[in-house]
N, C-alpha and C positions, 0 to 999 in steps of 0.2 A: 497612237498619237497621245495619249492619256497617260501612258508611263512614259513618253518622252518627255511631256510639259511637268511629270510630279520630277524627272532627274531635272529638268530644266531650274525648278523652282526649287529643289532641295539645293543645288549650287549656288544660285542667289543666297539662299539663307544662310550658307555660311560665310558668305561675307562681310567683312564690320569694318565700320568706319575706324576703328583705334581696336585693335589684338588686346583682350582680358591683359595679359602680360605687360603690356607694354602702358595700358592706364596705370600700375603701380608704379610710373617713371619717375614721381617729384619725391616717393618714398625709399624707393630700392634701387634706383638710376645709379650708374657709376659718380654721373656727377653732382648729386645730390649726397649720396654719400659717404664716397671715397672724395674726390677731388673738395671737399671743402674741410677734408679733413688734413689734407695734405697742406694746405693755406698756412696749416699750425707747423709745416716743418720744408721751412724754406729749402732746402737741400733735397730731400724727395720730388715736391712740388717741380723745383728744376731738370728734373731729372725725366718727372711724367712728360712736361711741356717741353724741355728745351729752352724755357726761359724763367728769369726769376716773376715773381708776382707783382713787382714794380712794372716790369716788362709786358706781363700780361697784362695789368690795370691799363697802361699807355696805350697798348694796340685797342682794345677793346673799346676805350674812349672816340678812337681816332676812326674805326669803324661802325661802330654803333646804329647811327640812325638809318646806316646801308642794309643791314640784315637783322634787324629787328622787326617781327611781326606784331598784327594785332590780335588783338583774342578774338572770336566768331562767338554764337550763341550754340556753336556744336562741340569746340573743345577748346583749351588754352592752349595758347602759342607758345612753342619752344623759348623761352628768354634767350637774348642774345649773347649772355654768357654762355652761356653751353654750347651754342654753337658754335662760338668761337673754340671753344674746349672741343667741342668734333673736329673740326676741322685742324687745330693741331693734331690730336692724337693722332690723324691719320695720318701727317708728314710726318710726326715723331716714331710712328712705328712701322709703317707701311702695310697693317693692319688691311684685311679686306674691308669693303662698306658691310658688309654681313655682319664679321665678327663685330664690328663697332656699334652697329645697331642692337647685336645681343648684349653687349653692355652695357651701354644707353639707353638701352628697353625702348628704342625710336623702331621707326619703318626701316624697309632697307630702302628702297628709295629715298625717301627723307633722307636719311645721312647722306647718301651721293648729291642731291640738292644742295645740302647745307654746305658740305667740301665744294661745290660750282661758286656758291653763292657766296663765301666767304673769302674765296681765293680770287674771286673778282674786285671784292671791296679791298684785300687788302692792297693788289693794282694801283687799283683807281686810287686810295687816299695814301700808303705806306710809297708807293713807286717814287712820286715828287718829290719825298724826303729824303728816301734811301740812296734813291740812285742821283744822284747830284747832276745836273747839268754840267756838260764838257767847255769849258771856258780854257781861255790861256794862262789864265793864272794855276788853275788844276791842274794841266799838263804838266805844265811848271814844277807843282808838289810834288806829281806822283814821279817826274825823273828825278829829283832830287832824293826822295825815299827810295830807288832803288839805286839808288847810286849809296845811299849811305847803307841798305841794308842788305844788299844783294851783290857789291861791285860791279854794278851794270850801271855802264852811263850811257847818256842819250838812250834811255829806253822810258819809254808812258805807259807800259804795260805790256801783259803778256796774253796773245792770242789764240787762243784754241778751239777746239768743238769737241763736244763730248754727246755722245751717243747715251739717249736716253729710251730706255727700253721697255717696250709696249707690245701689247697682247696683239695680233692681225686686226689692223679695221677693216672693217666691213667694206667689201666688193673693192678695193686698194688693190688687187695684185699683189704685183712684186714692187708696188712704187714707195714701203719703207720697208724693205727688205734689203739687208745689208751685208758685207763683205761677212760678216762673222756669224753668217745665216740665222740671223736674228730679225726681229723688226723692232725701227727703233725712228723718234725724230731728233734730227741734232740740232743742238742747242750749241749759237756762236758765241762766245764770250770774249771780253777784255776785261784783266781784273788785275790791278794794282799790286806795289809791292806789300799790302797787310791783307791779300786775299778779298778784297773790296771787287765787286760786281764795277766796273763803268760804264761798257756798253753791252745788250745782250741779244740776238736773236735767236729765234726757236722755232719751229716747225717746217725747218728745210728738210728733202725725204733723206734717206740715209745715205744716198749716193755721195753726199758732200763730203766736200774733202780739203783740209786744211793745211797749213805747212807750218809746223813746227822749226823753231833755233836757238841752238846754244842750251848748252846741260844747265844752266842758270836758269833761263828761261822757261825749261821742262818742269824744274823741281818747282818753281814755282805755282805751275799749274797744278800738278803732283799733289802736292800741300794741300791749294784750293779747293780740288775736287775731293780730297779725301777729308777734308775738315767740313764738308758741307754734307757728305753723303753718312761722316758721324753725327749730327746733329740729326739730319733728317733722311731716317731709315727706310723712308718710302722709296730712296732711287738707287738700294742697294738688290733689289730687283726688279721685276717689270710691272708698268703700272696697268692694271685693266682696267682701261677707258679708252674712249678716242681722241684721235688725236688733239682735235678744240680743244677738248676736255683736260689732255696733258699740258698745251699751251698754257692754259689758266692754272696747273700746279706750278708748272715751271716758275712760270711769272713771278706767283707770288713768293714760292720759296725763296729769292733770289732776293728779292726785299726784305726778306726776313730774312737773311741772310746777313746781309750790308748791316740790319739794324743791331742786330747779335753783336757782330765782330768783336765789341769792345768785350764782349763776354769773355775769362778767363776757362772759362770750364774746359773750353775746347782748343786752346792757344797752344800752338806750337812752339819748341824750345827754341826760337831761331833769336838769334842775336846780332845786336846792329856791327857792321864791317867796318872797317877803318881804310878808306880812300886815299890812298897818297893822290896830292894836288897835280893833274898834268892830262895825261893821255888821253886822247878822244873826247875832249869837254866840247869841242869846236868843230864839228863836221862840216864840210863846203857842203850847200843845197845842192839837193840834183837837179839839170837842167835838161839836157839832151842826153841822147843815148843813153835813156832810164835802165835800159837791162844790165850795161857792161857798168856802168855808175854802183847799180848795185850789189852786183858781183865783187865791184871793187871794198864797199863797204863793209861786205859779209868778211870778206879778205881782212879790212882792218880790224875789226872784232874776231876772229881768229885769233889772228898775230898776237893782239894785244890781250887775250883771255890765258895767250898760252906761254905770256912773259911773267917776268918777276915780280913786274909789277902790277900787272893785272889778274896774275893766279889765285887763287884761294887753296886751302889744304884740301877739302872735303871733292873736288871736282873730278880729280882720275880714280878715286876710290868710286865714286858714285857711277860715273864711265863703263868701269871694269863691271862693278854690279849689275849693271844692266846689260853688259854682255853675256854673263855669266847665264843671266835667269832667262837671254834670251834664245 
């Protein structure tokens, strides 16, 4: 009984409220050190974050008094700068919560809090900015931008799902276990002709399944998905968290997302198309018999993708490609 209470109590005594290491954080922290040094060379600093320091001043503003602590009488509170810099890094790099806590000389739960707790704020205050309310005058914009930048008329955007891939959650089965023996949740989207987020849903299990149209329509998603998974290298593997936990990355990426766009860094070469005035500007509503109506419209957008007038050069080359690779 007496050497079980001395192990009892030798275990207690090594634990501490703040790791020797990680007290050295406001001297020897990544972002104490490095990251305020980077402030001095805009181009790095873009390169750590994914955004310029204008960019980052803006969000930080607009989050602030959501993940801002206060100090206790036992240690000082993380500033809300840095964790907003946590929480980047970890979309910018897809970095474990481990490795990022050994460079921020933080906890490693701490960092996983701060990525919850920051990806929530950005939601809550960046989502009413980023993601615009769908009105008719927006539907409006976005078919007229793909008509001038895509050759696609009468299209509001283009819809897809993309499987986002995640470690097994706990006691789930086989219920995000997916066609490509992975576990993953997917994420619905509609995103505009300049890769803009409009509408988004996220945590359907993997069983979902969506229906792609038209090689216009693919590339553009193509584009989207790969302009976003450059920016933020967390979703170019799988994230270990659950799944809530992924719903709050997703969330916020996708705001940070829309808010980038105008960013160069990551812009694709695509150039605006030249519309001859005519074909399919004027579709009849469907009224009755929604299936063969639709059918039939699919039938016009066919026709009219694979005339003179509606062709583009890059579309049977892009076809072939993907038959090739497939």
């Amino acid at each position: 009984m007496a050497s079980f209470l001395a192990v009892k109590d030798r275990s207690y005594s090594n634990r501490v409220w703040v790791h020797n290491i990680n007290k050295k954080r406001e001297k020897a922290g990544e972002f104490y050190r490095l990251v305020s040094e980077l402030r001095k060379d805009p181009k790095r600093f873009h390169m750590y974050f994914r955004m310029t320091t204008e960019e980052f001043d803006y969000l930080h503003q607009l989050i602030e008094n959501d993940i801002k602590k206060m100090n206790t009488q036992f240690r000082r509170a993380i500033i809300s700068e840095e964790r907003l810099a946590v929480c980047l890094r970890f979309l910018a790099t897809g970095n474990s919560f481990r490795s990022i806590a050994f460079s921020y000389r933080l906890g490693f739960s701490t960092v996983r809090e701060i990525v919850k707790d920051v990806c929530d704020a950005i939601w809550k205050r960046l989502g009413p900015i980023a993601m615009l309310p769908t009105t008719q005058e927006t539907w409006k914009r976005t078919s007229t931008r793909f008509k001038e930048m895509w050759h696609f008329p009468n299209c509001i955007g283009a819809i897809d799902g993309k499987h986002i891939n995640i470690q097994c959650p706990i006691n789930a089965g086989s219920s995000f276990y997916n066609y490509k023996r992975c576990h993953s949740v997917v994420l619905l989207a509609i995103v505009d002709a300049n890769y803009n987020f409009i509408a988004i849903n996220i945590g359907a299990y993997a069983e979902t399944a969506t229906v792609v149209f038209s090689v216009r329509q693919r590339w553009v998603k193509k584009m989207h998905w790969e302009k976003m998974a450059a920016r933020f290298r967390c979703f170019r593997g799988h994230l270990e968290v659950q799944p809530d936990f992924v719903d709050k990355i997703v969330l916020a990426s996708c705001c940070l997302h829309n808010m980038l766009c105008s960013d160069k860094m990551f812009e694709t070469d695509t150039k605006p198309l030249n519309l001859p005035d005519g074909a399919l500007l004027n579709l009849d509503p469907i009224r009755r018999n929604t299936t063969r109506q639709a059918f039939q419209v699919r039938e016009n957008f066919k026709e009219y993708f694979n005339s003179d007038v509606g062709s583009v050069t890059w579309q049977v080359h892009t076809v072939r490609r993907g038959r090739i690779q497939n």
